[in-house]
C-alpha positions in Angstrom: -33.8 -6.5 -15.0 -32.8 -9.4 -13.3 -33.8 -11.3 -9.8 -29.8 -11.4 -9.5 -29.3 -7.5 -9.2 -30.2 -5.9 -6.0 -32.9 -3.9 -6.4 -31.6 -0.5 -5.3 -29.2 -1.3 -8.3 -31.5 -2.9 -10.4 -33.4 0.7 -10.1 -29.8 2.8 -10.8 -29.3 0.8 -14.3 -33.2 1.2 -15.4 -33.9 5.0 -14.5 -30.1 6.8 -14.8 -30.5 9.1 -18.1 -27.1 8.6 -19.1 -24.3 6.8 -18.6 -22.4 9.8 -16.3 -25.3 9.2 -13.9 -25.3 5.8 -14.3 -21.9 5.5 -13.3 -21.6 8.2 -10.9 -24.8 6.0 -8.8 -23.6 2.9 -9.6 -20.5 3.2 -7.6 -21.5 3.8 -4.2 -24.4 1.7 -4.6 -22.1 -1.4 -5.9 -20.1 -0.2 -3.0 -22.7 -0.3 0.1 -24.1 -3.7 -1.5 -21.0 -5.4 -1.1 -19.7 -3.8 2.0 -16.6 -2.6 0.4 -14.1 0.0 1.1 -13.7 1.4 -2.6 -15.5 0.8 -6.0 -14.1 2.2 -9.2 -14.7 2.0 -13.4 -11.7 1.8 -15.2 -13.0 2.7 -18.9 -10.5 2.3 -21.9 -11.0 2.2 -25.6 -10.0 -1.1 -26.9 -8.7 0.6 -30.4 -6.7 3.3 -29.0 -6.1 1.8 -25.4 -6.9 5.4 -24.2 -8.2 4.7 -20.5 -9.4 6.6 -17.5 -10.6 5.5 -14.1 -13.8 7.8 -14.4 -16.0 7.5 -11.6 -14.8 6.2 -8.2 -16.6 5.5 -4.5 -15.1 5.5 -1.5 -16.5 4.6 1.9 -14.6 7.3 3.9 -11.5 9.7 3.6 -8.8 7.1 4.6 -9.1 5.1 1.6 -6.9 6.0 -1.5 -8.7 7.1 -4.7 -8.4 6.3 -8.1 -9.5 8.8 -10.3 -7.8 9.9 -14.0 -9.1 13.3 -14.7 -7.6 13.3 -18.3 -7.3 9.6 -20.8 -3.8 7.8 -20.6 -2.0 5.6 -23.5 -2.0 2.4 -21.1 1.8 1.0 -20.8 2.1 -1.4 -23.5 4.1 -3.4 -20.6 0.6 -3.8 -18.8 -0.4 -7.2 -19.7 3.0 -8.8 -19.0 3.1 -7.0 -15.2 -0.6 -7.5 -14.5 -1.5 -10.9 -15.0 -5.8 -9.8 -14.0 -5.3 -7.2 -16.7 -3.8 -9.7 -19.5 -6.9 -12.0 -18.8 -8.8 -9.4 -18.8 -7.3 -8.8 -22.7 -8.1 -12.4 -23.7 -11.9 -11.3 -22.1 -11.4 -13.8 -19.7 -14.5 -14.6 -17.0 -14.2 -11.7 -14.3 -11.7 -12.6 -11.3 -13.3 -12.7 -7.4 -9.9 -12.7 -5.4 -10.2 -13.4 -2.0 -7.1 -12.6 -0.5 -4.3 -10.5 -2.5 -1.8 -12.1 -0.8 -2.4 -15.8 -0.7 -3.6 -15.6 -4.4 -1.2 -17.9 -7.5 1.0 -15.3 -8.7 -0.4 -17.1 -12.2 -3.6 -14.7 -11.5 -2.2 -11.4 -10.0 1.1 -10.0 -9.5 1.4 -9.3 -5.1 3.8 -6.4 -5.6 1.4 -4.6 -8.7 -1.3 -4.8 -6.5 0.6 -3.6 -3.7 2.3 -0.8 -5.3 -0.5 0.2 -7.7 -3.8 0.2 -5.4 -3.0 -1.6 -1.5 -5.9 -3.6 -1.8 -6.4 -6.8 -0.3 -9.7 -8.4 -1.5 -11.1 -7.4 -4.9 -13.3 -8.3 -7.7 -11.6 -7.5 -11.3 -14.8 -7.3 -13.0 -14.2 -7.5 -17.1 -16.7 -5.5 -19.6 -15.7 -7.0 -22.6 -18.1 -6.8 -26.0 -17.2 -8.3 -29.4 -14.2 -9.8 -28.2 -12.9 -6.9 -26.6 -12.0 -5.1 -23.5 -13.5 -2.1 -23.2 -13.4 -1.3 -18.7 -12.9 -3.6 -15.6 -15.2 -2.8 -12.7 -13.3 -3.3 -9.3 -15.0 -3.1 -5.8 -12.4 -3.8 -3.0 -11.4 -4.1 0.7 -8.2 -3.2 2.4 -7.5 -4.2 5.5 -8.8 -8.4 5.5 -9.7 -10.8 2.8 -13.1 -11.6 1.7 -14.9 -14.3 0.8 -16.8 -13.5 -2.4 -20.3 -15.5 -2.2 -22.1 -16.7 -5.1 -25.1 -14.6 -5.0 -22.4 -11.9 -5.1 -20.4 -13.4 -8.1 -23.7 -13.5 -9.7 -24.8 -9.8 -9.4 -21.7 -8.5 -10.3 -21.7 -10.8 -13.6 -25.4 -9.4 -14.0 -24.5 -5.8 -12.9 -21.5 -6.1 -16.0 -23.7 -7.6 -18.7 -26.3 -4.3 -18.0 -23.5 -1.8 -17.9 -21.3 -2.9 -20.9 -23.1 -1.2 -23.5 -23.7 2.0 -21.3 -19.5 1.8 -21.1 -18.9 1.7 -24.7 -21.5 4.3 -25.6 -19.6 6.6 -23.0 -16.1 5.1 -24.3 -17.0 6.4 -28.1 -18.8 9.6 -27.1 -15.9 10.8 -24.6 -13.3 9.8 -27.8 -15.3 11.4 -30.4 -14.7 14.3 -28.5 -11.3 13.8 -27.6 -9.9 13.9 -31.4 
């Protein structure tokens, strides 16, 4: 695909069947490239603003997961509590936060993070097509910030241009089915 993509990665987006696979690969693998402690796909219709965290990696039993088994009506309150998710809305270049708790409260809310995942470094990686939202991918640490390098920054940007369509054919399939 791309000399930005890792090439263990590169090979999970060009040989995964479908998007379950995809996804259920991608994860760890996004994980382990980027020595994180957890890696999850929130995916969410932009029309319905049905979402689900689907697939989730952790690196070992001590870290929480995040996992929706069924799709949730997100809070209409989300945007004005989650600052990462309103720019996220506006499809807003991904976020690469280094420290949770040093971070502009303009970009992310300290206690939302706190309360709702106990992260401390994270990427809020937006997949966003025709103007819309339709899934954030979000590698993270807990216990020390992170310095998010470019090459990094890069392969994530690549990694979410080569999943976004995958995410939206799994969005409207798992909805069709849903009615």
């Amino acid at each position: 695909m791309t000399d930005r993509i890792p090439p263990a990665i590169d090979h999970i987006l060009t040989a995964s069947p479908t998007p379950e696979v995809l996804f259920d690969a991608l994860m760890p693998s996004v994980g382990e490239f980027l020595a994180c402690d957890r890696c999850f796909l929130y995916l969410r219709d932009p029309k319905t603003r049905l979402g689900r965290v689907a697939f989730c990696w952790i690196r070992h039993s001590g870290i929480p997961t995040v996992y929706d088994q069924a799709w949730k009506l997100e809070p209409a309150s989300l945007p004005d509590i989650d600052p990462m998710f309103a720019a996220a809305l506006r499809t807003e270049p991904s976020l690469f936060i280094e420290d949770v708790e040093t971070t502009s409260p303009d970009v992310l809310s300290q206690e939302f993070e706190r309360r709702s995942f106990g992260h401390r470094a994270l990427i809020h990686a937006h997949l966003c097509q025709d103007g819309k939202l339709w899934g954030v991918l979000q590698p993270c640490l807990f216990d020390q910030p992170r310095k998010w390098i470019a090459a990094e920054q890069h392969a994530i940007d690549a990694i979410v241009q080569a999943i976004t369509p995958k995410a939206v054919t799994y969005i409207k399939a798992a909805n069709a089915t849903n009615v």
